[in-house]
C-alpha positions in Angstrom: 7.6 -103.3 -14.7 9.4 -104.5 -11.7 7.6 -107.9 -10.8 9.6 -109.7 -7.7 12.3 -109.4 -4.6 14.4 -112.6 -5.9 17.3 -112.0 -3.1 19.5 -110.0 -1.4 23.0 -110.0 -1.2 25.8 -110.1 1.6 29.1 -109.6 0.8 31.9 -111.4 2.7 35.4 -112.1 3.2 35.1 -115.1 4.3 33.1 -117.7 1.9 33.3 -120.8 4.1 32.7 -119.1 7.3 29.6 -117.4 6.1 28.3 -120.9 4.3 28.9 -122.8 7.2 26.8 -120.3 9.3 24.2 -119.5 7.1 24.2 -123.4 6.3 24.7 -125.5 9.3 24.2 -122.8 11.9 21.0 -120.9 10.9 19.5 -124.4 9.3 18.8 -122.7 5.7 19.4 -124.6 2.8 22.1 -123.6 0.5 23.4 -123.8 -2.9 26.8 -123.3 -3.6 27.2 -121.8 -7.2 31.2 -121.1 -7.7 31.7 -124.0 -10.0 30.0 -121.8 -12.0 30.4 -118.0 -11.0 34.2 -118.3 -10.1 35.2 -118.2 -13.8 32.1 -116.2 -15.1 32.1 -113.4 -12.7 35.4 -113.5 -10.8 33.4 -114.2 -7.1 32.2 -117.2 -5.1 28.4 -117.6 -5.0 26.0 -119.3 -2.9 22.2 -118.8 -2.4 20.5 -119.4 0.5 17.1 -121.3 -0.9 14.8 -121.2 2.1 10.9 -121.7 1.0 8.9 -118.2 1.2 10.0 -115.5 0.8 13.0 -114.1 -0.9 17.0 -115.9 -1.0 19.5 -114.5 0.6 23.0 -114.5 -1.8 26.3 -114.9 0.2 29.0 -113.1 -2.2 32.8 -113.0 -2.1 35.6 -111.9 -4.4 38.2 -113.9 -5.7 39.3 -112.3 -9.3 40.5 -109.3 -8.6 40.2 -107.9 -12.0 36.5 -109.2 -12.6 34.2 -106.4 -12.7 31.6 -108.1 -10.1 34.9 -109.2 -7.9 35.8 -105.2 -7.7 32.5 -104.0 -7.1 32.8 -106.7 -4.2 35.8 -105.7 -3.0 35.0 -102.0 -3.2 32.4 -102.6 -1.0 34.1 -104.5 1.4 37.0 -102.0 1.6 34.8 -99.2 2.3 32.5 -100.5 4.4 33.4 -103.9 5.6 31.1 -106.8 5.4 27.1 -106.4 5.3 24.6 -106.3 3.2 25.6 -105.5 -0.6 22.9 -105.2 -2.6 19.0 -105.8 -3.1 18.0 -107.5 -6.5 14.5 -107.2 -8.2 13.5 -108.5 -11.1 11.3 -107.4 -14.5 10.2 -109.1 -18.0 13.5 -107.0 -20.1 15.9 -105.6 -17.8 17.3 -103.0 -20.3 13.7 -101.6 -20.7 12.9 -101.1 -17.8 16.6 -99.3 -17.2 15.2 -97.3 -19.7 11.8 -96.6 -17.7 14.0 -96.3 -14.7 16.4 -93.1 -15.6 12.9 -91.4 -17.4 12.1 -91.6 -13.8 15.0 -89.9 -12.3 17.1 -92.8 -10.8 20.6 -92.7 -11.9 21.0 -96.3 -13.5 24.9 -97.3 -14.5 26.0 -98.8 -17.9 25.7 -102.4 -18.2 28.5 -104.0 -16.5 30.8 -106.7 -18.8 29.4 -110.0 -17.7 26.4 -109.1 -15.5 23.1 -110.2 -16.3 21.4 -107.7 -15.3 20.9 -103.2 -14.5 22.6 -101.9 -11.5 20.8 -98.5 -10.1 23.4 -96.5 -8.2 23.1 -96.3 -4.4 22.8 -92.3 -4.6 19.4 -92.3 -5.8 18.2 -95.2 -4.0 18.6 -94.2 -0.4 22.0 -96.0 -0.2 21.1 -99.0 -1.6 22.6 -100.7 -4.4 19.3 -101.8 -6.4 20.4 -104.7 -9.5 17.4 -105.5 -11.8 17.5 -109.3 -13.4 15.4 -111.3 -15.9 12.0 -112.5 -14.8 13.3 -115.9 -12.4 17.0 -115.5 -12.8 17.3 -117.9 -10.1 14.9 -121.0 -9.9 16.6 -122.8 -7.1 14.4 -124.0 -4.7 15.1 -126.0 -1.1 15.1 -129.8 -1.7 11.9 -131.8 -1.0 10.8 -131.8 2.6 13.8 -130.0 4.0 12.8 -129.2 7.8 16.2 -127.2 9.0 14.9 -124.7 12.0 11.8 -123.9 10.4 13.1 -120.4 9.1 11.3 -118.7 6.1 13.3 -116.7 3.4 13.4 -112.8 3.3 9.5 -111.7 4.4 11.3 -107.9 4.2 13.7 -105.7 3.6 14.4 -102.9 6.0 15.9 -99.4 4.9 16.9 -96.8 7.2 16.1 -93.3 5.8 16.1 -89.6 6.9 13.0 -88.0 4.8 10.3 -90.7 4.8 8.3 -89.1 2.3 11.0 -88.6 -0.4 12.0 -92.5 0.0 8.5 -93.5 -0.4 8.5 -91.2 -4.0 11.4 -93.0 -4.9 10.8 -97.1 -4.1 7.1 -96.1 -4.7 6.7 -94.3 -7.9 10.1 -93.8 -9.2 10.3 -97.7 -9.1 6.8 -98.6 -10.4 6.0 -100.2 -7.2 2.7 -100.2 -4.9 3.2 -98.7 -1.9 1.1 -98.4 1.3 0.3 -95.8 3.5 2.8 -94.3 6.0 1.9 -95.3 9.4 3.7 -94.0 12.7 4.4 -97.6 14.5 4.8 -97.0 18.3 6.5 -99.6 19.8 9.4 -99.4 17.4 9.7 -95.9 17.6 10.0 -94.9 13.7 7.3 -93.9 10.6 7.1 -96.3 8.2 6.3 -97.2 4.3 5.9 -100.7 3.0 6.6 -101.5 -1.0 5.5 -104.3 -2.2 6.8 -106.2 -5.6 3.7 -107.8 -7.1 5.1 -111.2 -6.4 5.8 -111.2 -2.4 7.8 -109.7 0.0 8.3 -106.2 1.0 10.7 -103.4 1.0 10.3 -101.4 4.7 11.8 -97.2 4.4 12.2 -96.6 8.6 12.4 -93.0 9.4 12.8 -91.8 13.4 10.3 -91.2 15.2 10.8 -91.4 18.7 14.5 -92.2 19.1 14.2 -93.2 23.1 13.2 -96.5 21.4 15.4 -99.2 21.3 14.5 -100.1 17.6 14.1 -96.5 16.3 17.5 -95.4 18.7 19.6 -98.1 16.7 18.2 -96.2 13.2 19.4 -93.0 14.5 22.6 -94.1 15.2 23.3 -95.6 11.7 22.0 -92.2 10.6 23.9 -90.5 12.8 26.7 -92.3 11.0 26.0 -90.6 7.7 24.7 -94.0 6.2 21.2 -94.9 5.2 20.5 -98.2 3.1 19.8 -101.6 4.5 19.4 -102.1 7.6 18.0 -105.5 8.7 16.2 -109.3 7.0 13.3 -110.4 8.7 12.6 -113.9 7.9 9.6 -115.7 9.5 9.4 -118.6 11.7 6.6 -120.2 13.7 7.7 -119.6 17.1 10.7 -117.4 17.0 11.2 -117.9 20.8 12.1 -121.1 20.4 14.8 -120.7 17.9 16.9 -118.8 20.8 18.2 -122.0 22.5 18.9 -124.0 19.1 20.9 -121.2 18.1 22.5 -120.1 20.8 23.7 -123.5 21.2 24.8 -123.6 17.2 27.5 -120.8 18.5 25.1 -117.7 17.3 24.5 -114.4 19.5 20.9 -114.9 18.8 18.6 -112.5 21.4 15.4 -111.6 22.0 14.5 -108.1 20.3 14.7 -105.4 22.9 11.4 -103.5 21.1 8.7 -105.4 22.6 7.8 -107.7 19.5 7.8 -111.7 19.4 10.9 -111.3 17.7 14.6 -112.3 17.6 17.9 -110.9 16.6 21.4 -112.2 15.2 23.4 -109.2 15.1 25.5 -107.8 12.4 28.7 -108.9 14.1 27.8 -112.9 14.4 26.5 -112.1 11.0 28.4 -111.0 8.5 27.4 -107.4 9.2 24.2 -108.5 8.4 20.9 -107.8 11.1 18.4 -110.6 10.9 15.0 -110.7 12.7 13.1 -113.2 13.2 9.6 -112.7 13.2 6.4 -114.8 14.0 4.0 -114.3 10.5 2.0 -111.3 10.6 4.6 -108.8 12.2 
């Protein structure tokens, strides 16, 4: 049974740069876990510990011959940086790998050194889906840490072409409640949410009216040949009045151009990573 959402990964060329601007720029507190992943798993590690909501993992390779470090640097060669992968978590990984491929989903042998099942991105959409131990990462921000006010990972966002065969897939095929589809106007796309039993949620965006800006920017990575993530939304109380503070920290921060009290960082101040910034509720 999958149970939680723990993170999500970037993957990056540049450690420092990406630590500095997920650290000093955005205000999230960060852990940096090389000490101990450099000579484990070949790549530098840090996770992004914001309270609510889900971490955000900011990955690069460093041992070239390290099994996570090429999977890292596969990535990075194909597609440049972004958004690498989206962990979730259940009580015994390797059952539920078995559960999993019963299901249809094509899930790879264990990989020397990981703790945990990778599901390849061919039957997930395009998204490369790792399954970890119940809390495989406890960090938590340090006591009354204030930073910008930003929440972690509300939700997940994954452009796809056929809606319905997504749904079957992060639904069902992955044991996971979903809710109705709903057709969501001002955006411009149809929509499922998933939702791990512990928080968070996983959004499948199919077109719907591509004269939106929102749903326009989906057709275009489409267009592209690529579904699989496509955005973070992380919660803050007035996301308005982030856009100074940041813009001011040296980030492209704007207001989203689909209507919503919402902000965007795009992919290119990023890491090749969309974040929204959402008041709670949206």
């Amino acid at each position: 049974m999958i149970t939680a959402m723990p993170r999500l990964a970037i993957a990056t060329t540049d450690f420092e740069a990406i630590v500095d601007t997920f650290g000093r720029r955005l205000g999230l507190p960060i852990v940096d876990l090389s000490a101990d992943t450099v000579p484990k798993l070949g790549a530098r590690i840090a996770m992004c510990v914001a309270d609510g909501g889900s971490h955000i993992e900011l990955m690069s390779p460093v041992v070239p011959e390290a099994p996570l470090s090429l999977s890292l640097q596969r990535f990075l060669d194909r597609r440049g940086q972004g958004l690498f992968a989206l962990m979730l978590e259940a009580p015994d990984p390797n059952a539920e790998a078995a559960a999993l491929t019963a299901r249809g989903l094509a899930v790879m042998p264990l990989m020397a050194g990981a703790g945990g099942r990778d599901i390849h991105p061919s039957s997930t959409q395009g998204v490369l889906i790792r399954v970890y131990p119940n809390d495989s990462y406890p960090g938590r921000a340090p006591a009354g840490w204030q930073g910008l006010g930003l929440s972690g990972v509300q939700r997940a966002v994954i452009a796809v072409r056929d809606l319905a065969a997504a749904a079957a897939t992060w639904g069902p095929g992955l044991g996971l409640p979903a809710d109705p589809p709903r057709i969501d106007q001002a955006r411009g796309v149809r929509s499922v949410r998933v939702r791990p039993p512990r928080g968070g949620a996983i959004e499948l965006v199919a077109v719907h009216d591509a004269t939106r800006p929102f749903a326009a920017a989906i057709a275009e990575r489409l267009a592209a040949g690529r579904e699989g993530l496509h955005a973070l939304v992380l919660h803050a109380a007035d996301p308005q009045a982030l856009l100074e503070p940041l813009q001011a920290a040296g980030l492209a921060a704007r207001a989203a151009n689909d209507g919503a009290n919402a902000i965007e960082i795009p992919r290119e101040a990023a890491f090749g990573a969309l974040l929204r910034i959402e008041a709670p509720g949206g």
